[in-house]
PAZAPA-4460 file (N, C-alpha, C; in steps of 0.05 Angstrom, whole numbers, plus 32768, in hexadecimal, padded with zeros to 4 digits):
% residues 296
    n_x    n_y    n_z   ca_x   ca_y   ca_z    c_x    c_y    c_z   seq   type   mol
   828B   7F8D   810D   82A5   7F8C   80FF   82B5   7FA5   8107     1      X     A
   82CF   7FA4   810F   82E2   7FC0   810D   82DF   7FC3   812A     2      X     A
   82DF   7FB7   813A   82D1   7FBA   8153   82F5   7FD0   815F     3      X     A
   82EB   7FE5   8163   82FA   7FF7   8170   830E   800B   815A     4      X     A
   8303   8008   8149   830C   801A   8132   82FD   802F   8135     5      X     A
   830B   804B   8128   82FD   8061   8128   8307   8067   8105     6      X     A
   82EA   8070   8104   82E5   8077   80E6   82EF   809A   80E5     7      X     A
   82EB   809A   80C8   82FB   80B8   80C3   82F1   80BB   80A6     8      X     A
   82E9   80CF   809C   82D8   80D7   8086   82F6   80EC   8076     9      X     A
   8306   80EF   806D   8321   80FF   8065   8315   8105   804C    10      X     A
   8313   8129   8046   8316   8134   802D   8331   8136   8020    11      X     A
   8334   812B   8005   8345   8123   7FF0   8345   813B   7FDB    12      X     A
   8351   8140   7FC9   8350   8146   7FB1   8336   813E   7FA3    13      X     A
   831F   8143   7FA9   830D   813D   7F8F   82FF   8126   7F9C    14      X     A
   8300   8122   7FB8   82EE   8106   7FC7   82ED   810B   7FD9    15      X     A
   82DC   80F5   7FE9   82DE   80F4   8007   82E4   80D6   800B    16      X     A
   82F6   80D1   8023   82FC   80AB   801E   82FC   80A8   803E    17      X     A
   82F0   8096   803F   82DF   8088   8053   82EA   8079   805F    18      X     A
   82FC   8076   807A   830F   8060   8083   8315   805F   8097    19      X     A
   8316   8045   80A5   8314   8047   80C7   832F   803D   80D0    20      X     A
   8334   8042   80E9   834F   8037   80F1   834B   802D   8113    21      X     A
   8360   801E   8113   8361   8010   8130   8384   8008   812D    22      X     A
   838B   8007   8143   839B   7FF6   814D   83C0   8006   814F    23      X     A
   83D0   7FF7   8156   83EA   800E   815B   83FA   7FFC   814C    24      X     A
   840C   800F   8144   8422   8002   813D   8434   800F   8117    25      X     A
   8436   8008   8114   8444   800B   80F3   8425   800D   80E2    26      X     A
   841D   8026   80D0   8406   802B   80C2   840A   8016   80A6    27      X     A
   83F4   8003   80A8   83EC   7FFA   8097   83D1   8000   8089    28      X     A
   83CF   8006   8071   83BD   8006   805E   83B6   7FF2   8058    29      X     A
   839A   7FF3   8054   838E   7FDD   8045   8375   7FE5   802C    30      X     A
   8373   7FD5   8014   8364   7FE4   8002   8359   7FC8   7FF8    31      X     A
   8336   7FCB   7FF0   832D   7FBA   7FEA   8323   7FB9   7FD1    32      X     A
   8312   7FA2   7FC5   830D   7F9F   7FB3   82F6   7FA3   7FA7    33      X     A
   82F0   7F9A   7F90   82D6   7F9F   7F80   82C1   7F7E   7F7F    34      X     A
   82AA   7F87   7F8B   8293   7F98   7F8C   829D   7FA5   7FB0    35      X     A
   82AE   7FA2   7FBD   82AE   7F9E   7FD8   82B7   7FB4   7FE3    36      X     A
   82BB   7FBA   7FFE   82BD   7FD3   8013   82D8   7FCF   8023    37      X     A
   82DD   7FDE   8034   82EF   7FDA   8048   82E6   7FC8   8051    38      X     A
   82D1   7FBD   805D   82C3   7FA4   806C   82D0   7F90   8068    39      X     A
   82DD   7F86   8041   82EC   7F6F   803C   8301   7F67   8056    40      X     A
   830E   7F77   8062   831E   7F6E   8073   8319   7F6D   808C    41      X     A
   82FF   7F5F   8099   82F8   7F67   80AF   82FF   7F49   80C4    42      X     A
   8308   7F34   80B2   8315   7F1E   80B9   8330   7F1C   80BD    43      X     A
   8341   7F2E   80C5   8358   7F34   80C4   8360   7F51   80CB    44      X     A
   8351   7F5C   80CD   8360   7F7A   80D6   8358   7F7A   80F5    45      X     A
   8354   7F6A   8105   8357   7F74   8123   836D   7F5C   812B    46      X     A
   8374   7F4E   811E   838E   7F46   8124   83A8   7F54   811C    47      X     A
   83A3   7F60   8100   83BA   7F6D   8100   83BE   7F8D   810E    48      X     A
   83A2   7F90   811E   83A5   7FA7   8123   83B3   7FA1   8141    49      X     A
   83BA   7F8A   8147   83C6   7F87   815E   83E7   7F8A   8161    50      X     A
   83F4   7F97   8145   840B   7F9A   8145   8411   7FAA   812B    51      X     A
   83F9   7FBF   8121   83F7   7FCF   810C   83EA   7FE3   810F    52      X     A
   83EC   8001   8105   83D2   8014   810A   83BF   8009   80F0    53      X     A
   83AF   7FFB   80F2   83A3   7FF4   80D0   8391   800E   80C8    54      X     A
   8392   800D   80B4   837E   8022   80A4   8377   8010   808C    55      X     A
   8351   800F   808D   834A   8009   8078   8335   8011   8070    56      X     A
   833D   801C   804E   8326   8033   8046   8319   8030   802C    57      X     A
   8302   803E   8026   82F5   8033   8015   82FE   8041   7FFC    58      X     A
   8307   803C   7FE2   830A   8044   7FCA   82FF   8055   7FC7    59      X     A
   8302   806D   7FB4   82E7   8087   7FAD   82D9   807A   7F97    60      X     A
   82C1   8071   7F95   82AA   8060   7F8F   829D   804F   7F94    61      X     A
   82AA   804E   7FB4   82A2   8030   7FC4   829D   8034   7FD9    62      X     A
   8290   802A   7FEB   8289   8027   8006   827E   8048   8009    63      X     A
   8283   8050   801D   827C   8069   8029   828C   807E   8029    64      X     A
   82A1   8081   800F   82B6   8092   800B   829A   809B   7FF0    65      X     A
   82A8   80B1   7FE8   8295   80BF   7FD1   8296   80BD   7FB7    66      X     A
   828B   80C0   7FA5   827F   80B9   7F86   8287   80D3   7F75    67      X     A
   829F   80DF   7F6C   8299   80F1   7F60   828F   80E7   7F42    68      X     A
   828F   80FF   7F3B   8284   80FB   7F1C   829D   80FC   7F07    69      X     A
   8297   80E0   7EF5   82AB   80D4   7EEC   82B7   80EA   7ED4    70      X     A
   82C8   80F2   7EC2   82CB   80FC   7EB5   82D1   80F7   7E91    71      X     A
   82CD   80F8   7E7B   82D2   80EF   7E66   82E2   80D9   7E63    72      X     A
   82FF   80E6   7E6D   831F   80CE   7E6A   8312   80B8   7E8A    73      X     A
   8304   80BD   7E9D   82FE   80AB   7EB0   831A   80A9   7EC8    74      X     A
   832D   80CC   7EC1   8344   80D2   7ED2   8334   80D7   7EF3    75      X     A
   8324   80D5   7EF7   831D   80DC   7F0A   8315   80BE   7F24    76      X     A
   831B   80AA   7F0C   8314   808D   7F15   8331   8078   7F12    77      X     A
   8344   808E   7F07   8360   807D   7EFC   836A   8076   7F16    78      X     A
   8379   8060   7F11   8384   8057   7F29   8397   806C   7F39    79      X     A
   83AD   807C   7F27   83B9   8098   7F2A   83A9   80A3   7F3C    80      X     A
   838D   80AE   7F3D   8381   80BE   7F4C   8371   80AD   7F69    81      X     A
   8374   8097   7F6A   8364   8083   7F7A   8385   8087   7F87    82      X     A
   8391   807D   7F7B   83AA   8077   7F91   83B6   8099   7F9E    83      X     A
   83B5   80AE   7F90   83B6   80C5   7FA0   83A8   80C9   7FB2    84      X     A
   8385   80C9   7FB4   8375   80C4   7FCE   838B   80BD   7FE8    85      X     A
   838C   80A4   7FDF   83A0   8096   7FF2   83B1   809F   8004    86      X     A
   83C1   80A5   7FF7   83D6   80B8   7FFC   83D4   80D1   800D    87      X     A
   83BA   80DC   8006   83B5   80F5   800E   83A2   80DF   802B    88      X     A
   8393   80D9   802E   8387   80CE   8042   839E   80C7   8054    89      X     A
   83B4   80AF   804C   83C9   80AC   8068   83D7   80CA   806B    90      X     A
   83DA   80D9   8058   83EB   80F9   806D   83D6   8100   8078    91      X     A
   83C1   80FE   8078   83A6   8115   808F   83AC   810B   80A4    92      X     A
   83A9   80E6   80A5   83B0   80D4   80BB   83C5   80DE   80CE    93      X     A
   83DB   80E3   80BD   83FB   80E5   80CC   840C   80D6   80BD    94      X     A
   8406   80C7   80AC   841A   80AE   809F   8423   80B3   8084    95      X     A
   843E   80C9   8081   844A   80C4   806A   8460   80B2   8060    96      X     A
   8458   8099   806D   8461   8086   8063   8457   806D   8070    97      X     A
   844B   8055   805F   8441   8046   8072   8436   8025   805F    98      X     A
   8432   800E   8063   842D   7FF6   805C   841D   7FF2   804B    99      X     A
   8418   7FE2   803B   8401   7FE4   801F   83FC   7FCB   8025   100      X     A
   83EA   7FBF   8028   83D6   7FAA   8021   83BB   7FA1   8013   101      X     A
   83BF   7F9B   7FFC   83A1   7FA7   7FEB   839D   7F8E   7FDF   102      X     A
   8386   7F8E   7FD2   8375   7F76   7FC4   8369   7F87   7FB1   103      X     A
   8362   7F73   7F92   8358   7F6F   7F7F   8358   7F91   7F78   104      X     A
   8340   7FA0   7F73   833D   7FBD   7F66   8350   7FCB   7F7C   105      X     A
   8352   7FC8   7F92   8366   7FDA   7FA2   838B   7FCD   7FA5   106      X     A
   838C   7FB7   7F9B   83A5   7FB3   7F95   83A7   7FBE   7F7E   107      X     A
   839C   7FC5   7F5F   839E   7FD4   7F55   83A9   7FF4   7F59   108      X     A
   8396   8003   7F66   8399   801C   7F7E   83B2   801C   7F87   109      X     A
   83C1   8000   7F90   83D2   7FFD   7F9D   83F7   8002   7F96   110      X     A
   83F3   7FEB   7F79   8401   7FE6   7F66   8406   8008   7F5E   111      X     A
   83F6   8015   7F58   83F6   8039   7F46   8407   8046   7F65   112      X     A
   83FA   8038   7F72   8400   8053   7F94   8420   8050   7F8C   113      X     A
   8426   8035   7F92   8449   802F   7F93   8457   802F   7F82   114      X     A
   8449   8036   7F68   8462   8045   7F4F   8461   8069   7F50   115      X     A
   8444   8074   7F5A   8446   808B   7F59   8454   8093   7F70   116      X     A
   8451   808C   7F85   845C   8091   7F99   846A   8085   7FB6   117      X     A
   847F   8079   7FA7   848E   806A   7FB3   849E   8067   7FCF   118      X     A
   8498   8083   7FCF   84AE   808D   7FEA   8495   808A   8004   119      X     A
   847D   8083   7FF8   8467   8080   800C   8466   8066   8010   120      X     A
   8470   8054   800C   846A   8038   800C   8480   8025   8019   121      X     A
   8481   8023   8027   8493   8012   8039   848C   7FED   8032   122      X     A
   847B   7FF1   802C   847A   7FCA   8029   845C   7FC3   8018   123      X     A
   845C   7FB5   7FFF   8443   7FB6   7FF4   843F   7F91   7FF1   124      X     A
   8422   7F8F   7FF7   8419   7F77   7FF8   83FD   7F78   7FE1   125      X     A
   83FB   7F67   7FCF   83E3   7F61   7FB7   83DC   7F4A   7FB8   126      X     A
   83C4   7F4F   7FB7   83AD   7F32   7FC4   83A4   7F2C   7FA6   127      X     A
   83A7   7F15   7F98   8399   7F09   7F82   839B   7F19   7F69   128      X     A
   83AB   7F25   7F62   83AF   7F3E   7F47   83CB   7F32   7F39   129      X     A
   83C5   7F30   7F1B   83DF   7F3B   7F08   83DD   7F56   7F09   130      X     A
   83F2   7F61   7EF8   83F3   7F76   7EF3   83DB   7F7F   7EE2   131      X     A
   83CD   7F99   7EDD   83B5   7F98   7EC8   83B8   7F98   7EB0   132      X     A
   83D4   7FA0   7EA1   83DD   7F9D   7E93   83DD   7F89   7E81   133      X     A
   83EA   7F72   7E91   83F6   7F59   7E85   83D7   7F46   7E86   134      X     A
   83C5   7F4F   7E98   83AB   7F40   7E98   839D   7F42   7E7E   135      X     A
   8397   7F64   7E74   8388   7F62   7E5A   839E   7F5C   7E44   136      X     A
   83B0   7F5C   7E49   83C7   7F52   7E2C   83C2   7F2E   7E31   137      X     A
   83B7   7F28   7E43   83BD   7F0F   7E42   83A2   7F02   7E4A   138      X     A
   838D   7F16   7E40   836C   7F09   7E44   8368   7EEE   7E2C   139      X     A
   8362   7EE0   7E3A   8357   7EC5   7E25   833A   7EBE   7E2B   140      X     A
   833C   7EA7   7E21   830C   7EA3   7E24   830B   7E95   7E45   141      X     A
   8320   7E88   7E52   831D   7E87   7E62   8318   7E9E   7E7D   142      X     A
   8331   7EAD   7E76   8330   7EC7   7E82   8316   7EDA   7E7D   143      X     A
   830D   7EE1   7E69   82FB   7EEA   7E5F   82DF   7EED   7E66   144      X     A
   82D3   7EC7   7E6B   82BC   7EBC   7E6F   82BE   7EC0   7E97   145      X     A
   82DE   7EB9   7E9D   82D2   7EBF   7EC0   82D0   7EE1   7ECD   146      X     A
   82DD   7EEB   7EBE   82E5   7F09   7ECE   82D2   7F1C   7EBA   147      X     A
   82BB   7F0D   7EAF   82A1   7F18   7E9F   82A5   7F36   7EA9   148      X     A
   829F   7F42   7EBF   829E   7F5D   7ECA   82B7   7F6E   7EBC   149      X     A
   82C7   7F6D   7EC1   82D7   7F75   7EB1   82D2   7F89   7E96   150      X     A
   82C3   7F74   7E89   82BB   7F7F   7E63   829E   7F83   7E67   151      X     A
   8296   7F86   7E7D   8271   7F91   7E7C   8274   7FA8   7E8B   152      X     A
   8289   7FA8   7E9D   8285   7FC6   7EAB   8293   7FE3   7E99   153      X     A
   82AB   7FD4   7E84   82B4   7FEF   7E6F   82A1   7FF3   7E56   154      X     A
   828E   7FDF   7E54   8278   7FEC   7E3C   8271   8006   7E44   155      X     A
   826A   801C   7E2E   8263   8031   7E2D   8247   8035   7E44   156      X     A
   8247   8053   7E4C   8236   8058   7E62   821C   8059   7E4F   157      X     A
   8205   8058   7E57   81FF   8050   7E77   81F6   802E   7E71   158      X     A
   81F9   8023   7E67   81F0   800A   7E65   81F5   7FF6   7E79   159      X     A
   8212   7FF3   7E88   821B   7FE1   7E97   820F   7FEC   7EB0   160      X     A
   8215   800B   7EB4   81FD   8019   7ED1   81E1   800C   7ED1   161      X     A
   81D2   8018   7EBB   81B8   8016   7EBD   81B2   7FEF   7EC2   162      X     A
   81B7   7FDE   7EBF   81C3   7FC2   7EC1   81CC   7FC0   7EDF   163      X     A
   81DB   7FD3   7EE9   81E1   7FC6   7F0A   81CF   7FCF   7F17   164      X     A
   81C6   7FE5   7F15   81B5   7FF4   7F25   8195   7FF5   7F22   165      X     A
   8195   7FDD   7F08   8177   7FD2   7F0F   8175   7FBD   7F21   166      X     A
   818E   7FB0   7F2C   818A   7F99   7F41   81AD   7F99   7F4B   167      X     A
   81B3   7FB1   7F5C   81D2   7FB6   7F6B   81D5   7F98   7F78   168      X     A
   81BF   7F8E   7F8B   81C4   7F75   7FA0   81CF   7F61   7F84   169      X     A
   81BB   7F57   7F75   81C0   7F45   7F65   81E0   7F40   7F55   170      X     A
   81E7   7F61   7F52   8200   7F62   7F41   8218   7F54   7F4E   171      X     A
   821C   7F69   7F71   822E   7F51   7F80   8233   7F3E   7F85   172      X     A
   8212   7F32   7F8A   8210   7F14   7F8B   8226   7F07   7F75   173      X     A
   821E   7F0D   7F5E   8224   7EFD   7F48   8245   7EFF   7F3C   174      X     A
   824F   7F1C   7F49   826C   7F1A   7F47   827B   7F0A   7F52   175      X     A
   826E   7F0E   7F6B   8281   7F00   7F87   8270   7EE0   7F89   176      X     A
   8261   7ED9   7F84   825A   7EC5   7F88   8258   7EB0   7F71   177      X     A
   8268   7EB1   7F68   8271   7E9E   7F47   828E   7E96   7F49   178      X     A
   8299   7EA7   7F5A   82B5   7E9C   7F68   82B8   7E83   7F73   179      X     A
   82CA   7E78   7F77   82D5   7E5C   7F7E   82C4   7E5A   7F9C   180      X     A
   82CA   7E5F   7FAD   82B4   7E61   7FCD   829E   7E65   7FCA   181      X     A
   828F   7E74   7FB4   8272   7E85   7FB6   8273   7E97   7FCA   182      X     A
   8251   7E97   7FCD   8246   7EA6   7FE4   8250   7EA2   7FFE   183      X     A
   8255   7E8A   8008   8258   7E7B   8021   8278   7E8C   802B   184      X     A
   827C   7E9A   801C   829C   7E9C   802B   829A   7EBD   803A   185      X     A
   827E   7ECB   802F   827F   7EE2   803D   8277   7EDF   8053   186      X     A
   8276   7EF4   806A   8265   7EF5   8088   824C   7F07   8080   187      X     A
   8237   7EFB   8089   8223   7F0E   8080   821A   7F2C   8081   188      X     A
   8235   7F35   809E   822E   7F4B   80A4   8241   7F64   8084   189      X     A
   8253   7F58   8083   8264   7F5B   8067   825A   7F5A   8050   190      X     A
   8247   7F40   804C   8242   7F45   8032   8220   7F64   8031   191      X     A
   821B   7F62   804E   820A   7F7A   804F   820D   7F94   8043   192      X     A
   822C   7F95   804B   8239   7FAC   8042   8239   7FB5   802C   193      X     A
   8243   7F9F   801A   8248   7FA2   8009   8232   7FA3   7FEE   194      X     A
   821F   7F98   8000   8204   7F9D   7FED   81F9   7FC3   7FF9   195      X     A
   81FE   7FBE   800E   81EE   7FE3   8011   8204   7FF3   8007   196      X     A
   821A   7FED   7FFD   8228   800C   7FF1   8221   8000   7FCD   197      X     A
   821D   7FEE   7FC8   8224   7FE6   7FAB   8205   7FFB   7FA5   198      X     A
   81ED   7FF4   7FB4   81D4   8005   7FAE   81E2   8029   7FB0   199      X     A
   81F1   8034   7FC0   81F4   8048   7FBA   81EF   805F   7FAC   200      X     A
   81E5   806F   7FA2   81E7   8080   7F89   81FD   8087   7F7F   201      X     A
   8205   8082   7F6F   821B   8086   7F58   822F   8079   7F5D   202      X     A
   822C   805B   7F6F   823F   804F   7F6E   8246   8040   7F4F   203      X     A
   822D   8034   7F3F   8227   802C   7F22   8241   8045   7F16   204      X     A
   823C   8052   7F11   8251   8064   7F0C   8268   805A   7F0C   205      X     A
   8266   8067   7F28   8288   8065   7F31   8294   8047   7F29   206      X     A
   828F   8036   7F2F   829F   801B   7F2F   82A3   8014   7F08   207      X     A
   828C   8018   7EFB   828C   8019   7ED9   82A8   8032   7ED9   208      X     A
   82A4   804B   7EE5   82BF   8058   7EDA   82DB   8054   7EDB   209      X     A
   82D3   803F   7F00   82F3   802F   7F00   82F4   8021   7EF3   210      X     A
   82E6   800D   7EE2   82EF   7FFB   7ED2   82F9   8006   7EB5   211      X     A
   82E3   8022   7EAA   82ED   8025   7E96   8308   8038   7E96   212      X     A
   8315   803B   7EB3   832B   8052   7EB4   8346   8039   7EB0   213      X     A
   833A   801B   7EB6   834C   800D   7EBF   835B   8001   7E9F   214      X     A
   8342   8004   7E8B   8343   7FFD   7E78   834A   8010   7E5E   215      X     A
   834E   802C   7E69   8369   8040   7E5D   836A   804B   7E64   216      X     A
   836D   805D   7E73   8381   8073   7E83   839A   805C   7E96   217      X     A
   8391   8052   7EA2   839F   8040   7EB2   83B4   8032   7E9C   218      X     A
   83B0   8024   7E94   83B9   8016   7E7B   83DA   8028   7E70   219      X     A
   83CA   8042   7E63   83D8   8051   7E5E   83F7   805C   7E6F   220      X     A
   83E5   805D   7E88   83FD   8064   7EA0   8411   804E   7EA0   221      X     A
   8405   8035   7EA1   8419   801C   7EA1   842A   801B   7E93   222      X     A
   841B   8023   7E73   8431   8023   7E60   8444   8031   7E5E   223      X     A
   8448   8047   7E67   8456   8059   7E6A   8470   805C   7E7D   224      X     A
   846B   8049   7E94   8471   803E   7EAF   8483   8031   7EA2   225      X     A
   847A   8017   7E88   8492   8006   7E89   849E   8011   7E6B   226      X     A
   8497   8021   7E60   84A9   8023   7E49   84BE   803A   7E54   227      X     A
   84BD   8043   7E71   84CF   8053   7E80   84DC   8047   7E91   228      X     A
   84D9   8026   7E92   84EC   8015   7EA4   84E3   8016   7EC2   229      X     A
   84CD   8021   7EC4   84C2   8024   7EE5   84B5   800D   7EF1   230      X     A
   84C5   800B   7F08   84BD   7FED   7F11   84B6   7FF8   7F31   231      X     A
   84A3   7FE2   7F42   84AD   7FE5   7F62   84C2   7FDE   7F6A   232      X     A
   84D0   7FEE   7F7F   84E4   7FF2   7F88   84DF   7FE6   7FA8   233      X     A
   84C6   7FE7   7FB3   84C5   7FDF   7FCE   84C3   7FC3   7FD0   234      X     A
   84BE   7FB4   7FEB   84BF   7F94   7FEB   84A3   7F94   7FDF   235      X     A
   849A   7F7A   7FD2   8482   7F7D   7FCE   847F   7F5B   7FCE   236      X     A
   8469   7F51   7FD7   845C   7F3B   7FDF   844A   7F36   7FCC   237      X     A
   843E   7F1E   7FB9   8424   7F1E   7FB8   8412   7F01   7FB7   238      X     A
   8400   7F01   7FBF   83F6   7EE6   7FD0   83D9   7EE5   7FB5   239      X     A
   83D5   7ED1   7FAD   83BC   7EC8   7F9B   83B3   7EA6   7FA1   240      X     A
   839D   7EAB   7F9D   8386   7E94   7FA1   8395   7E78   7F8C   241      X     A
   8395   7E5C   7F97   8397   7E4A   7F93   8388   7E3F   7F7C   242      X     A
   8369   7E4D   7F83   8348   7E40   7F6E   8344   7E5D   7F62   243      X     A
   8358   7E6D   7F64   8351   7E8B   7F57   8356   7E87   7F37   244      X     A
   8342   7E9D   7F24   833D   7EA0   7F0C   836E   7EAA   7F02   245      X     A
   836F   7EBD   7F18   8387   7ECB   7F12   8395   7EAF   7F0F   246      X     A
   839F   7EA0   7F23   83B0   7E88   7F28   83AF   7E75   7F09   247      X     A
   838F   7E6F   7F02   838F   7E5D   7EEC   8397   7E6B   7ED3   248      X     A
   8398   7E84   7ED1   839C   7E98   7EB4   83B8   7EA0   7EB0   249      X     A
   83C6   7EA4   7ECC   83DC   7EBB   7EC6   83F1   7EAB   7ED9   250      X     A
   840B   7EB5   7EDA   8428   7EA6   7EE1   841E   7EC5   7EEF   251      X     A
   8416   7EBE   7F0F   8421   7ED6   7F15   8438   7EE3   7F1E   252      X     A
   8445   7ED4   7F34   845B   7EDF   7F3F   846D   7EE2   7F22   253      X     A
   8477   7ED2   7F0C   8486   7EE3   7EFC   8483   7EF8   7EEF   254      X     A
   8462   7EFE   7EED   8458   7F1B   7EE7   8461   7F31   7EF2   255      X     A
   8463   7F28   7F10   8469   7F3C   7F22   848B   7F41   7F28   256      X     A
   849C   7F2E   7F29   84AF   7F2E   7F1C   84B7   7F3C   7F0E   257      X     A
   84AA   7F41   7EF4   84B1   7F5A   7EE0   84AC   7F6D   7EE6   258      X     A
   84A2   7F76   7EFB   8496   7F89   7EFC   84A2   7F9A   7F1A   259      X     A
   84B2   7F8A   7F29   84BA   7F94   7F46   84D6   7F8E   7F47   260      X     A
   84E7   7F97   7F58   8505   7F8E   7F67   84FD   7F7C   7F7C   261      X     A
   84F4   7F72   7F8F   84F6   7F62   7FA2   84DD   7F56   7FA2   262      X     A
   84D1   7F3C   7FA0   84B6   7F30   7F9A   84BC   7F1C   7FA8   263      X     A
   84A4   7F11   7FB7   84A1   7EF7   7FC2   8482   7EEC   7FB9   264      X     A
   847A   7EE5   7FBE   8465   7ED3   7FBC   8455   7EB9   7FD0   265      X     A
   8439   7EBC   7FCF   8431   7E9F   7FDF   8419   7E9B   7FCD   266      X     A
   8416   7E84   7FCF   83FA   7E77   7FC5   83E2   7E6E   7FD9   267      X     A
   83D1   7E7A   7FD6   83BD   7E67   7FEE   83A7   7E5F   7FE6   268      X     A
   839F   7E4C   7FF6   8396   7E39   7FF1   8372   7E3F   7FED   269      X     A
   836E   7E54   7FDE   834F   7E5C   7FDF   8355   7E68   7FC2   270      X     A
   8339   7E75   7FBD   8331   7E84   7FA7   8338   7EA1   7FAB   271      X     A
   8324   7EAE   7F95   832F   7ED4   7F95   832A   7EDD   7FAC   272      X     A
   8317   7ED9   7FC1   8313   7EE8   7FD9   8329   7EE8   7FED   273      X     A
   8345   7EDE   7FF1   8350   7ED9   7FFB   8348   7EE2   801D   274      X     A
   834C   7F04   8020   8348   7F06   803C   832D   7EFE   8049   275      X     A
   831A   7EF8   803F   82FF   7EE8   8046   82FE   7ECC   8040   276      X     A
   830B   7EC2   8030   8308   7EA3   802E   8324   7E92   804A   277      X     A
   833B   7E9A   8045   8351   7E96   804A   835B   7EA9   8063   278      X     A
   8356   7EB2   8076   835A   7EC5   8086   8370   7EC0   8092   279      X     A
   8372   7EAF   809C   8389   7E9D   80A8   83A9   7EA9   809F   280      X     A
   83A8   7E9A   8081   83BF   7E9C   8074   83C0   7EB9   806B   281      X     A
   83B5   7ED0   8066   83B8   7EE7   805E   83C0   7EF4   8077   282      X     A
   83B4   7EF2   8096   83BF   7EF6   80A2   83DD   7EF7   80AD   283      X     A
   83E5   7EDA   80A7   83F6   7ECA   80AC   840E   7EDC   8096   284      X     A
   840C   7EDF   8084   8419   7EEC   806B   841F   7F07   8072   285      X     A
   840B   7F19   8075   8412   7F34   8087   8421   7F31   8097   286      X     A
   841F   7F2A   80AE   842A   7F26   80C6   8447   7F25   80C0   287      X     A
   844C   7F0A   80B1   846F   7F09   80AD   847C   7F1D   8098   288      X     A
   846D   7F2D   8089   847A   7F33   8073   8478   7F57   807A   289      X     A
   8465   7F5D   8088   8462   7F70   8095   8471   7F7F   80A9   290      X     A
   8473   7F64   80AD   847C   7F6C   80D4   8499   7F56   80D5   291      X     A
   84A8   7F5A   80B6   84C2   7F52   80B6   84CF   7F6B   80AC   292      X     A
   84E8   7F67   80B5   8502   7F7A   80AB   850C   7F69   809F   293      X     A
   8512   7F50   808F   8523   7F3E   8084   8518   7F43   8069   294      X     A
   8506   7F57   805A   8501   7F5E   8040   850D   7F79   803F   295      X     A
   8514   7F84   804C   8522   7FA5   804E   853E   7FA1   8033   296      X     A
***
């Protein structure tokens, strides 16, 4: 996978984040999701690296970026501080200003990057996400019973750790593979991945503190965001699964709507994994919305 990428290990504020790059052109970011690695995009980033510098890196609690130790409020796991990493990773690069393309826990990352820091963001794309906001204001038993992870990873410590990390393989399995595709939609060398960082040491940690940072500190920031009228300002795209949990629960594009100046939308024709189930069309979506000036 990544065949001609060169990796890069970048000290952050309070991390180390883990992220390889290939290809020329306009810097795109890419940020992945939960239980998963930069690997998620390994079906699509050497095409776009044929007319993009891509960069795709692993969250601080994931993959082979670093674990700090979480803190009381779980500020150290808030999206605020995940999406500064960021930031600070593309200026080491060279790129103070550059493309966002993120999925599920890193479209989150993503969403925070482009209200905190807007003047860095030239074009943002969200793979299968409402806002987080409008998701727990608008949890029902449907919502509830499929995105289970969610309300088992913010129970108090160490219960939900000591639970992953008596069987890490088993836990991914069962996130990712209860989805509309299952198992069958990863590549095995990918879902490898994603089982050898989930064993990690203190990844149990880390991923319980993003959830419980997502579930107030985050929250908090949101709220604050919109009772101050703060919206995105850049173009922003966002593409969700057809058989996805998001699609059957939430109106998304008018979510997002409320929430941005310029919004478009696509629907495709798969579940939550979009850039592994659907490659094609996520491709296909980058490409034009990316690598157009008719959203400027």
């Amino acid at each position: 996978m990544f065949e001609g990428f060169i990796a890069h290990d970048v000290q952050v504020d309070g991390a180390t984040i883990h992220a390889l790059v290939g290809g020329h052109g306009p810097a795109l970011l890419l940020l992945h999701g939960h239980p998963q690695t930069h690997a998620m995009w390994h079906r699509v980033a050497e095409g776009l690296s044929m007319r993009f510098t891509v960069v795709v890196a692993d969250l601080r609690g994931y993959g082979d970026s670093s674990r700090p130790v979480p803190d009381p409020q779980n500020m150290a796991y808030s999206k605020r501080t995940m999406a500064r990493d960021m930031v600070q990773l593309m200026a080491h690069l060279g790129y103070a200003r550059f493309l966002l393309g993120a999925h599920d826990r890193g479209a989150r990352v993503a969403h925070r990057l482009a209200l905190d820091h807007p003047e860095c963001v030239e074009k943002l794309m969200l793979l299968d996400i409402a806002p987080t906001l409008d998701m727990y204001a608008g949890t029902d038993e449907d919502f509830a019973r499929s995105y289970w992870h969610w309300f088992f990873l913010i129970q108090p410590a160490p219960l939900p750790e000591r639970l992953i990390e008596a069987d890490p393989r088993a836990y991914v399995r069962e996130v990712m593979g209860r989805r509309h595709a299952g198992l069958a939609a990863f590549a095995p060398a990918a879902m490898a991945e994603y089982e050898r960082c989930i064993a990690l040491p203190g990844t149990a940690t880390a991923i319980c503190s993003d959830y419980r940072a997502s579930a107030g500190i985050d929250l908090e920031h949101d709220r604050d965001d919109r009772e101050a009228g703060v919206k995105l300002t850049m173009p922003l795209r966002v593409m969700w699964g057809a058989e996805g949990v998001v699609h059957r629960c939430f109106d998304v594009l008018e979510l997002w709507e409320a929430q941005a100046e310029n919004v478009s939308g696509a629907l495709a024709p798969c579940g939550h994994y979009l850039a592994e189930e659907d490659p094609t069309s996520v491709l296909a979506q980058m490409h034009d919305f990316f690598g157009s000036e008719k959203n400027d």
